[in-house]
N, C-alpha and C positions, 0 to 999 in steps of 0.2 A: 373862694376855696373853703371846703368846707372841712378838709383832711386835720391830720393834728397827729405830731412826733412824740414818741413814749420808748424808754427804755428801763432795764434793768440790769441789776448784775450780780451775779451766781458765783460765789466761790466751789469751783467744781472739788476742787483738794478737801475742801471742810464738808463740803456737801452741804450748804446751806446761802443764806443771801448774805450777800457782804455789805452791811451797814459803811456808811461813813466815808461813801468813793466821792469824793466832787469829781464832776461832771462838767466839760464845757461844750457850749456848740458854737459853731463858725460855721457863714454862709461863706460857701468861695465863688469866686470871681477871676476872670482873666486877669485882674491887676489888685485883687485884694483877699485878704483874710476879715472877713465882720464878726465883732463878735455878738453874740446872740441874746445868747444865756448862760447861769450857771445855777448849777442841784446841789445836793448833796444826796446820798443815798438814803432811805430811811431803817426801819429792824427788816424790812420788806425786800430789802436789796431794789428798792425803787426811787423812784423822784414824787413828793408829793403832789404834782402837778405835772403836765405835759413840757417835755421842754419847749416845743412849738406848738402853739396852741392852735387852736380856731382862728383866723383871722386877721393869725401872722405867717398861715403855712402858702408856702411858694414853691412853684417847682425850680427845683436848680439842683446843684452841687452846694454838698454840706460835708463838716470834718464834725465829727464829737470826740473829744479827747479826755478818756478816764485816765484820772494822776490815781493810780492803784498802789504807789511807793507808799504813801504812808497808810495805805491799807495793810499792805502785806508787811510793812515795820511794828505794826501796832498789834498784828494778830500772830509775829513770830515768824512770819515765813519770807523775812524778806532776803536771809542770806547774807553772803560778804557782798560789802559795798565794791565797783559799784554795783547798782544792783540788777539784776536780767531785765526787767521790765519794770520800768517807774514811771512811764506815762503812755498809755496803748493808744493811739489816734486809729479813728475808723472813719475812712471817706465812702461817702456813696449818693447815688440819686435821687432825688425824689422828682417823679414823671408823674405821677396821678394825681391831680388837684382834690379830688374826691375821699382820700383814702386814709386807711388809719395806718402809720408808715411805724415798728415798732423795732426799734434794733436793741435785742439784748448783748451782753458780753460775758462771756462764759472764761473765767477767769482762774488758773491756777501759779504759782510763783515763776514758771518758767512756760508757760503756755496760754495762748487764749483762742478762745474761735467767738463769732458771730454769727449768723443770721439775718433774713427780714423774716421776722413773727409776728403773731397775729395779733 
């Protein structure tokens, strides 16, 4: 397989990337949670690296789970505890061994959406 998993994330409220989200990935399984990897965001709202790189990409079902609480505590917007959203889990598939699979997270204190981008 020659594919390889890439995200980011967007604080849409500041309009700008949100440094400093860790990141986890988990491959799922009928009888488990694996876990993978973990990121941190960089000034880019990115991962210095692929979470799934070359080599370790599989098709299956995956979970990424951005802990955004102490993003949104640190930049002011996190609100009365507890808090709306303090760790967003995004599942989804990866079918194409070939492909470059890229899931951004578009992130505001009471709202998020996602995509597959490019």
């Amino acid at each position: 397989m020659t594919g390889y998993l890439t995200t980011h994330v967007l604080d849409t409220a500041r309009g700008r990337p949100a440094h400093g989200v860790r990141i986890a990935l988990y491959r799922l399984s009928s009888r488990r949670r694996e876990p993978l990897a973990e990121a941190v965001t960089n000034a880019d709202g990115r991962t210095d690296a692929p979470l799934l790189p070359r080599g370790d990409f599989v098709r299956g079902a995956y979970e990424l789970v951005f802990h955004v609480g102490d993003y949104l505590r640190a930049t002011g917007q996190a609100g009365a505890e507890p808090l709306f959203l303090d760790e967003v889990p995004i599942r989804f598939g990866i079918a194409e061994g070939e492909a470059h699979y890229h899931v951004p997270l578009l992130l505001s204190p009471y709202g998020y959406s996602t995509y597959r981008g490019s």
